[in-house]
C-alpha positions in Angstrom: -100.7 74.3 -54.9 -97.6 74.7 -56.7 -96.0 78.1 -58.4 -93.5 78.4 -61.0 -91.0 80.9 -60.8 -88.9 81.1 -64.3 -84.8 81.0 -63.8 -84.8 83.5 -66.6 -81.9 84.3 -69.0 -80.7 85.8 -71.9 -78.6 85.8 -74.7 -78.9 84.3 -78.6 -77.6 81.1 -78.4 -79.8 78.9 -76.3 -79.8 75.3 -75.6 -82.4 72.7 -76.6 -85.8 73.4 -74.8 -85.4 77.5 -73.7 -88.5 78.7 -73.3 -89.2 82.2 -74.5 -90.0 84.4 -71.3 -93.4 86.6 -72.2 -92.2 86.0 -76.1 -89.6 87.9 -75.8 -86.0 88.1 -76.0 -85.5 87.0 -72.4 -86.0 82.2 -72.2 -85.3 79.8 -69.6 -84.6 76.4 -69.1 -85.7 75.3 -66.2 -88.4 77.0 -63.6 -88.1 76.9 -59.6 -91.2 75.2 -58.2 -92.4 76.7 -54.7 -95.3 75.4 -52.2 -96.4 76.8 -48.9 -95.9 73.1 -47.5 -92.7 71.6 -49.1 -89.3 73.3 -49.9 -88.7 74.5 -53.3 -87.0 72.7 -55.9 -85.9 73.3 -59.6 -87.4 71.2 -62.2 -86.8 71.1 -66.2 -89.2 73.5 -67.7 -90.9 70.8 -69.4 -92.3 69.9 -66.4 -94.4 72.7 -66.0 -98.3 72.1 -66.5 -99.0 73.5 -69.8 -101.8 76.1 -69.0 -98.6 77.7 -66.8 -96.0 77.5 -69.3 -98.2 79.1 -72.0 -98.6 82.0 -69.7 -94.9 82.1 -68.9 -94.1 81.6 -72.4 -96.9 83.7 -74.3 -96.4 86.8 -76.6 -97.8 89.9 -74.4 -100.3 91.9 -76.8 -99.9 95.6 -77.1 -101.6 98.0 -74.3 -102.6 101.5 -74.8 -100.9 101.4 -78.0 -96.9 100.2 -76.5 -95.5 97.3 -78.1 -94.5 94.9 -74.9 -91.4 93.3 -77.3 -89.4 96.1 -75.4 -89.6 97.5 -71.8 -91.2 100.8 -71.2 -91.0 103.6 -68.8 -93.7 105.1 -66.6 -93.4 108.6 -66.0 -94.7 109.3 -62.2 -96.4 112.7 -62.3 -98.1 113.4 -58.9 -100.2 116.4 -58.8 -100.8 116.6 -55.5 -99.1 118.7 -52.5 -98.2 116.0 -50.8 -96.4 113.4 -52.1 -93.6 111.4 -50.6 -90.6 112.9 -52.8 -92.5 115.6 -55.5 -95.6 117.0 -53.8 -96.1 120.2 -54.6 -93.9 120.3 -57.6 -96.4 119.7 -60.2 -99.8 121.1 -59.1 -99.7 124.1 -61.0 -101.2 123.2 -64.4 -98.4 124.8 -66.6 -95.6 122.9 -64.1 -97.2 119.5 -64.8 -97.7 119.9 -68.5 -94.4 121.0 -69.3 -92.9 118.6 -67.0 -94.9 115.3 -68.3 -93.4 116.9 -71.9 -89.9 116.4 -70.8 -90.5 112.8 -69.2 -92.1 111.6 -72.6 -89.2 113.7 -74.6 -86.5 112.0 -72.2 -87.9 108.4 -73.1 -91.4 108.1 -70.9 -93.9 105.7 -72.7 -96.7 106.9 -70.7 -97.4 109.5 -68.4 -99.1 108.7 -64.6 -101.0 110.9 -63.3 -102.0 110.9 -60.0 -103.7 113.6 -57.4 -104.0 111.6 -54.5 -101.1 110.7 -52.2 -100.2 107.5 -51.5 -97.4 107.7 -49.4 -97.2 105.8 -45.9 -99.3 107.6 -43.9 -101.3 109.8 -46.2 -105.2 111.0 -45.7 -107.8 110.7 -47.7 -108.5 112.7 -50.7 -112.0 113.5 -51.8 -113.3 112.3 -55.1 -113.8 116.0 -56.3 -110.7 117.3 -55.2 -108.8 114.5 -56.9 -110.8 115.2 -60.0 -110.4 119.2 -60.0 -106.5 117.9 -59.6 -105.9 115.6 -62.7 -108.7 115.8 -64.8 -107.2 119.9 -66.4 -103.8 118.2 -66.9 -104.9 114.9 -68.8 -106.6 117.5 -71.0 -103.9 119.8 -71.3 -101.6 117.1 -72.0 -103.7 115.1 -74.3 -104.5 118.6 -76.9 -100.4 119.2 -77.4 -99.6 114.5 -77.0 -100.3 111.6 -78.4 -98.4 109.7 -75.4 -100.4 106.9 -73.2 -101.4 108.6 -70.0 -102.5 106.4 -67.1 -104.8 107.6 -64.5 -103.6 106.6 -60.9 -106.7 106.5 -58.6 -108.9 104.2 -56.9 -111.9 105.7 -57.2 -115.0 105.2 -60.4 -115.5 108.5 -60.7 -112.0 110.2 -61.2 -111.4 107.1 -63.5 -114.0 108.1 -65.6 -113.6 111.7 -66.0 -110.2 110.9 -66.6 -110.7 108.3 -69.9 -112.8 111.2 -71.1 -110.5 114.0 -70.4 -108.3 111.1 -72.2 -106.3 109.1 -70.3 -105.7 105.6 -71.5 -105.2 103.0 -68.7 -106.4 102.5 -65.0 -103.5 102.1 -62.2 -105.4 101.7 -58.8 -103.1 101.2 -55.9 -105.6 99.2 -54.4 -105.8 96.4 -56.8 -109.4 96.9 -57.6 -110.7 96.4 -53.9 -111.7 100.1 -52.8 -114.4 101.4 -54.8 -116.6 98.0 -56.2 -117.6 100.5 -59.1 -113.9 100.9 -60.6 -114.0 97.2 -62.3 -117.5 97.6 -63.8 -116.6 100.3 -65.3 -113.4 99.5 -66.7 -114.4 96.3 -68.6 -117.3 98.6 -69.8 -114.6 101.2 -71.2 -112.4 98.3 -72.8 -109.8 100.4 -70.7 -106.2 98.8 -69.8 -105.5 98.5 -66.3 -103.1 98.3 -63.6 -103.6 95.8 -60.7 -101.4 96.4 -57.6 -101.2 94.5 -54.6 -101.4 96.9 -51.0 -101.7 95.7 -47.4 -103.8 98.2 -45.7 -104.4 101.8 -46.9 -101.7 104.5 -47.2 -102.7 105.8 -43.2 -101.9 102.5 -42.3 -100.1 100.2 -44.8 -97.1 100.1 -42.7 -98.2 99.4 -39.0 -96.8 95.8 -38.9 -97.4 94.8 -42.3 -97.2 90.7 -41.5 -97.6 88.1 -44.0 -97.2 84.2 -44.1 -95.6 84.3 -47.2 -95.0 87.6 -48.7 -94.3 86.0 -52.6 -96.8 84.0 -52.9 -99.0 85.7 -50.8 -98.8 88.7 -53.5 -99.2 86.1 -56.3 -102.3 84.5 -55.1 -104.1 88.1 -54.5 -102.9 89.2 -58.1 -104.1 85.7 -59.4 -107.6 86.3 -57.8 -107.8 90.0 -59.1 -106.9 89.3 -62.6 -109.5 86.3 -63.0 -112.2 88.6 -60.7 -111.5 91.2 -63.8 -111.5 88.6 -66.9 -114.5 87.4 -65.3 -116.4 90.6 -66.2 -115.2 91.8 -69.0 -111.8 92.8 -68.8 -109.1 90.5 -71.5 -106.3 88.9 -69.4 -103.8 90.4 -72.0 -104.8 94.1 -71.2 -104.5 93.5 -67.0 -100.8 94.8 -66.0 -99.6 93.3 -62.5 -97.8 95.5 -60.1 -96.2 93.2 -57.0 -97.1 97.0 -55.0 -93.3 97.3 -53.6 -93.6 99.2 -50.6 -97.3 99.1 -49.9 -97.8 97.3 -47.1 -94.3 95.9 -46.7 -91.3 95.9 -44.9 -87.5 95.9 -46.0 -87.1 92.0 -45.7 -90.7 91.8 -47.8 -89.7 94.5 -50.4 -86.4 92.2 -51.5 -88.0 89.1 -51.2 -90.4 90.1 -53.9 -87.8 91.8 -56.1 -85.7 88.3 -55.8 -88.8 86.1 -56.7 -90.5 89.0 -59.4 -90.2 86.6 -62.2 -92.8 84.1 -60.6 -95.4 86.5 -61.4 -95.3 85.7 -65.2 -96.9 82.9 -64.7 -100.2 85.1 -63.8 -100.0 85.5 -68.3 -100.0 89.3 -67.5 -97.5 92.2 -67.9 -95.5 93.5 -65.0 -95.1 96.7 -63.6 -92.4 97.5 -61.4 -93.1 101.0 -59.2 -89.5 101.7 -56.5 -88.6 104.5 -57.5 -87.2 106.8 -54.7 -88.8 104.6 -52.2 -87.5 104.5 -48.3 -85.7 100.6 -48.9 -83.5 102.6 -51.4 -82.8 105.0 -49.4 -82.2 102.9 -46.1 -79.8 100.2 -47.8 -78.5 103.0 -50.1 -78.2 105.4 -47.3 -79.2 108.0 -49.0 -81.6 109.8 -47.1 -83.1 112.7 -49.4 -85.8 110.7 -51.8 -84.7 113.5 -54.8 -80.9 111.7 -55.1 -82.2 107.8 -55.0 -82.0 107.5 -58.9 -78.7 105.7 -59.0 -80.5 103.0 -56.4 -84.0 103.3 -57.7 -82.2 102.5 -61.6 -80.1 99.6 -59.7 -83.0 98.2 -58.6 -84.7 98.7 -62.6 -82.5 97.0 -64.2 -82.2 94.1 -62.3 -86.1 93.6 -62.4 -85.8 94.2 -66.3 -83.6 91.0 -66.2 -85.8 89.0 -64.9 -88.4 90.4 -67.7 -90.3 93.3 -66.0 -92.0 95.6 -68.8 -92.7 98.6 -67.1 -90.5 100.5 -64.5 -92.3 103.6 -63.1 -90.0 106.0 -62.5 -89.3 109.8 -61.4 -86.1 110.1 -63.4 -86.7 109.4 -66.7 -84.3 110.6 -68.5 -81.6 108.9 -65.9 -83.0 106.1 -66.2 -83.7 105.8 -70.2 -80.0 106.0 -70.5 -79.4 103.7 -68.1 -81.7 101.2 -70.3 -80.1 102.0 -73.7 -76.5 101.4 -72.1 -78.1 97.9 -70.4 -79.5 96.8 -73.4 -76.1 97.6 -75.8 -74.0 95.9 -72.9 -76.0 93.0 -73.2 
């Protein structure tokens, strides 16, 4: 099999044949083909088989009411007491509405919530317990908003009683592999979602995370998630990808799949980029408190949105939306 990774670019003059990247402002010329048995080479984007290229090249529908023409940000609101950088700073009900105001009054497109931790190492939470966590704030938020919300869980039942309370789109850290209910009843909801690639569950994802390639690896279980969900029910158009940076990976893994992140618009999907604070930043950074990684966790941002990323989720929001508006008026 062979994969085609866009060498994107930008700017408003463009030579004969640029392809628009995801119809939008981003094109390129000329793609760089990998295989697991051949080295990679760089071929004229006319080359590409045409089922590809309309997925590289094809305008990305709106989803939970964002227009894609223009990258977004995804405010991280973890309402747990344990979370890698915030636990415990937003699971009072007051704390977490007034804080997800200020991330969508600072430039946040849509708010996640999430009451399970899933940093490296974390235990299990209960489906109740997650539920008693998120499902007051959605509601709270959603009676004084009109922002998206995304739900972060992996489990059916906070899911639903999340779309109820409100929430809009379904980001499970697991790509759709931990509860075989969660697909089902998404594409029954005509819900959004949020595929994102893990090795291993959050007690273990980082014992020796091994792979034999860790780009395409990632690709091909994104590939077979998104068709497993278009298969029942759920439009290709409204599946967001998430390459799961950090999940499951090591240093060496994490940049590899930053370096090759444009390959996965060939999966015709949206991408989500989640780094924000995350330990790579800090080691290379060397930074070690996780609250003072926004200048790495922004590097890192922009150089996805180069390579046509549409969603960054981020702790920082209003560090980083500046960041943005200054990248986009340099550019």
């Amino acid at each position: 099999m062979t994969y085609y990774r866009p060498l994107v670019q930008h700017g408003e003059a463009r030579p004969g044949g640029a392809v628009e990247l995801a119809g939008g402002a981003l094109w390129f010329t000329h793609v760089e083909a990998l295989s697991r048995n051949a080295p990679s080479h760089i071929i004229p984007a006319g080359l590409v088989p045409d089922e590809v290229l309309r997925r590289l090249s094809g305008h990305r529908p709106t989803i939970a009411g964002l227009d894609l023409g223009q990258p977004h940000l995804m405010g991280i609101l973890n309402v747990t007491p344990d979370s890698f950088s915030d636990g415990g700073e937003h699971d009072d009900l007051d704390r977490a509405v007034s804080a997800a105001g200020k991330m969508i009054a600072d430039g946040a497109s849509l708010v996640d919530v999430g009451g399970e931790s899933t940093r490296p190492g974390a235990a299990f939470v209960s489906e109740e317990e997650e539920v008693a966590r998120t499902q007051p704030v959605i509601e709270a938020l959603r009676a004084v908003s009109n922002a998206a919300i995304s739900i972060d869980t992996r489990k059916a039942g906070v899911a639903a009683t999340a779309m109820d309370a409100g929430a809009s789109l379904v980001n499970d850290v697991s790509g759709f592999t931990h509860d075989p209910a969660l697909a089902p009843l998404v594409a029954q909801a005509g819900a959004p979602v949020c595929i994102m690639h893990a090795q291993g569950d959050p007690a273990t994802m980082q014992d020796e995370p091994k792979y034999h390639d860790v780009l395409l690896d990632v690709y091909d279980f994104l590939a077979a998630q998104v068709d497993r969900l278009e298969a029942i029910g759920v439009p290709r158009d409204q599946i967001v990808v998430d390459p799961g940076i950090g999940f499951g990976k090591t240093q060496e893994h994490n940049l590899t799949l930053l370096r090759g992140i444009a390959l996965f618009h060939a999966l015709g999907c949206p991408i989500l980029l989640g780094v924000s604070r995350k330990r790579f930043i800090g080691d290379i950074g060397k930074e070690p408190q996780a609250s003072a990684r926004a200048p790495g966790s922004i590097a890192v941002g922009l150089a996805a949105l180069a390579q046509g990323v549409q969603f960054l989720r981020v702790h920082d929001v209003a560090a980083t939306a500046q960041a943005v508006r200054l990248w986009h008026a340099a550019r």
